[in-house]
N, C-alpha and C positions, 0 to 999 in steps of 0.2 A: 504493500500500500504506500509506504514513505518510496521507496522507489520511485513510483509514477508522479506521485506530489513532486518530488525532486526534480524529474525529468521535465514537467510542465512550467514548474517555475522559473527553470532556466533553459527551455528549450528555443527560445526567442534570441536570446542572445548569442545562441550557437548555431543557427540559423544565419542569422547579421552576420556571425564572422566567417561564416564557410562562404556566403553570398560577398562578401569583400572579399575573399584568398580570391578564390575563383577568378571573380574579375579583375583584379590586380595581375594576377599570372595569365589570364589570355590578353591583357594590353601588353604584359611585359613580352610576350610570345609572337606578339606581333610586330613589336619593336625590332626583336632580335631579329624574327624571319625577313626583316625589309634590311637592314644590317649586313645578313648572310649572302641578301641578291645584290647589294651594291658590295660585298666582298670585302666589308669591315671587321669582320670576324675571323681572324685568322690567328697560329701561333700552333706552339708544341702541343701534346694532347696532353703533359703533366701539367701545363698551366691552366688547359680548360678544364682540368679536371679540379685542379684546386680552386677554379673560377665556380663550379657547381656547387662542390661540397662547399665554399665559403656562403655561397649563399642561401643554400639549402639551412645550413645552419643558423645564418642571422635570422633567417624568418621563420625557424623551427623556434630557438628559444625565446624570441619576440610573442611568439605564440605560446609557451608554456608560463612566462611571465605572466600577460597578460591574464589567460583564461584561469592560474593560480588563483589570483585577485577574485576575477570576477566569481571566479565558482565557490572559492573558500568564503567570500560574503554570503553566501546562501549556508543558513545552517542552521543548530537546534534554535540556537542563542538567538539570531534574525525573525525566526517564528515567534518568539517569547515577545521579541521587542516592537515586532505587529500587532501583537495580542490575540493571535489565535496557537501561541503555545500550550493556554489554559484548557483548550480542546483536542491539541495533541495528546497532552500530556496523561489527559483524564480518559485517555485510551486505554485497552486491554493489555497495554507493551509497557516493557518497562524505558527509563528515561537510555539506557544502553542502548537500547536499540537503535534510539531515535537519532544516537550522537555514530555510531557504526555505522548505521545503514546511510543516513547522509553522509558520511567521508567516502564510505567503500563509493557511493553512487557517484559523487564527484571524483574521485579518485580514478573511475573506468572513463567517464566524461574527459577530462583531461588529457588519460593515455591515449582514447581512439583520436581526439583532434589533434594530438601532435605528431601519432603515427601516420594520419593523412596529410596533414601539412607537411611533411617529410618527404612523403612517398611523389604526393603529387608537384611538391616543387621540383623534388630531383629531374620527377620527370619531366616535366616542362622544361627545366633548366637543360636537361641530357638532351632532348628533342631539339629545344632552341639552335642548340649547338650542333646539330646530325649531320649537315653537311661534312666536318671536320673530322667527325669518326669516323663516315664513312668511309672517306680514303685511306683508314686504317688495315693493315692487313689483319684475317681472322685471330691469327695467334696472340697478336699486340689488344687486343678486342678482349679476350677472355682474360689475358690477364689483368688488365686493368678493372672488367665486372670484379673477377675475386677480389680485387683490392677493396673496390667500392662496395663490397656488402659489409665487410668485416668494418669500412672506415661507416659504414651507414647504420653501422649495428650500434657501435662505440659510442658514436653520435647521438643518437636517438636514447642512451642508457643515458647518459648524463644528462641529456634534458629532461629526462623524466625524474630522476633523482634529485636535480634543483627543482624542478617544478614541485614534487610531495614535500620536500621541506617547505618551499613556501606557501602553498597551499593548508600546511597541516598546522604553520603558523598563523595564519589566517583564519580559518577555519576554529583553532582554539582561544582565537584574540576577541571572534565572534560569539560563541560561547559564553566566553567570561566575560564580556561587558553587556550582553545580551544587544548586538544590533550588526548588521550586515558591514554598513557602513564604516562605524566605529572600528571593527574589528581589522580590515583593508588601513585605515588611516595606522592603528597602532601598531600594526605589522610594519609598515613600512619604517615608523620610529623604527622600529628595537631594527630593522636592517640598516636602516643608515646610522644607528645609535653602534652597532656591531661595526661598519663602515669603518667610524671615529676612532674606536678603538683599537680597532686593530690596526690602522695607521699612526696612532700615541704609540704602541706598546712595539710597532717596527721603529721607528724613527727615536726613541726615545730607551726603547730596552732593549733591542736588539731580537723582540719576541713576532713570530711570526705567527699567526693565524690562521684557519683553516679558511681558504676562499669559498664566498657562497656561487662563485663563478664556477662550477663542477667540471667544467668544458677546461679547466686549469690543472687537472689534476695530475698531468705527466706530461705536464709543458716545463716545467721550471724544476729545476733542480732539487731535493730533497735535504733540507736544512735540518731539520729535526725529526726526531720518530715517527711523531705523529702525523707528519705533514706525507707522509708512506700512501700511496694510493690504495691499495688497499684496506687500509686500516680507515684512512677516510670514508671511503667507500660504505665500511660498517658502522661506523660512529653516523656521520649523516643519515643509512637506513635506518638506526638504531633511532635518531631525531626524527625524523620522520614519524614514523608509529608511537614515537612516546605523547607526541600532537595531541592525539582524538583519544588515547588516555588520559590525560590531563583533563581535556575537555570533557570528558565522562566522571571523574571525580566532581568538577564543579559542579553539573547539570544534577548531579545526584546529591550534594549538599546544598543545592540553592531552595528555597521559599519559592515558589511562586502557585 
């Protein structure tokens, strides 16, 4: 039942943004293919290849940013602060449920739009470019697909893994102050409040901090233990899922 409530209340907004990708990438698509016939688009096939994946990813995690926000404003705490939490609430389910089943629903909300916004800019992006593959020989062809599933896999894991952090921060920011909105504004504090800090504590103590830029995670050199990708890796999953627990303790000692 909260499933479909879920999916109704934010169904609109993921509407609008599939109806922007879309049209954004058949103008971009047509840009390029006029591009292609005036013979603008030329170069090695490792640079058009890093020409896709660069942009396949600004507009993957521009998308995971975004819909984080939007989706994590939607939650137990946004119901309570409309006033028909009191009717949720005075339902046969316990308040668990109601804090679970809105994350996991937003949680699969967010994976499928960023798994499509992935898939379909690549592909626009690879299509846009087809002239220049094609004079590819077969062999040079398959190896570079192998490259790009594994670089498309990597890709798509760490935007999901920054997106459930912030989402899950959102999400319990909402909860605890009970309002959609509220919750979006304080989230954003405690990231650029995190920002601050950990720009004091490099510049100042020589202490480095875990980036919430997940896309970083074996770009840069390994300064400390923790800063280990893997270990990141589990600490941030570990953040993530502690989120919609927290917000399940509150929901279940709050009055209302």
């Amino acid at each position: 039942m909260y499933f479909w409530k879920y999916w109704r209340d934010t169904r609109r907004g993921v509407y609008i943004y599939l109806g922007l990708l879309i049209l954004s990438a058949f103008l971009w698509v047509i840009g390029m293919y006029q591009a292609n016939r005036m013979g603008h688009i030329s170069g090695d096939p490792a640079t058009l290849w890093m020409m896709d994946v660069g942009i396949t990813f600004a507009l993957s995690y521009l998308c995971g940013l975004v819909m984080s926000f939007a989706t994590g404003s939607n939650n137990a705490g946004a119901d309570i602060g409309r006033g028909t939490g009191d009717f949720l609430i005075t339902r046969p389910r316990s308040r668990r449920y109601f804090v679970w089943a809105g994350w996991t629903a937003g949680l699969f909300e967010i994976l499928g739009l960023i798994t499509f916004t992935t898939l379909f800019v690549f592909a626009m992006s690879f299509w846009a470019t087809g002239p220049v593959w094609r004079q590819l020989a077969s062999p040079a062809r398959f190896t570079i697909a192998d490259k790009g599933v594994m670089d498309l896999m990597l890709m798509l894991a760490t935007i999901v893994l920054t997106a459930a952090v912030i989402y899950g921060l959102t999400y319990f920011m909402g909860v605890l102050l009970r309002g959609g909105q509220r919750g979006v504004i304080w989230s954003l504090a405690v990231m650029f409040g995190y920002s601050i800090i950990g720009s004091l504590l490099k510049q100042f103590a020589g202490i480095t901090l875990p980036s919430l830029n997940l896309a970083d995670l074996a770009s840069h050199p390994v300064q400390h233990w923790y800063l280990e990708p893997r270990i990141q890796i589990v600490g941030w999953s570990m953040l993530a899922l502690a989120f919609p627990f927290a917000a399940q303790v509150v929901l279940e000692r709050s009055d209302i």
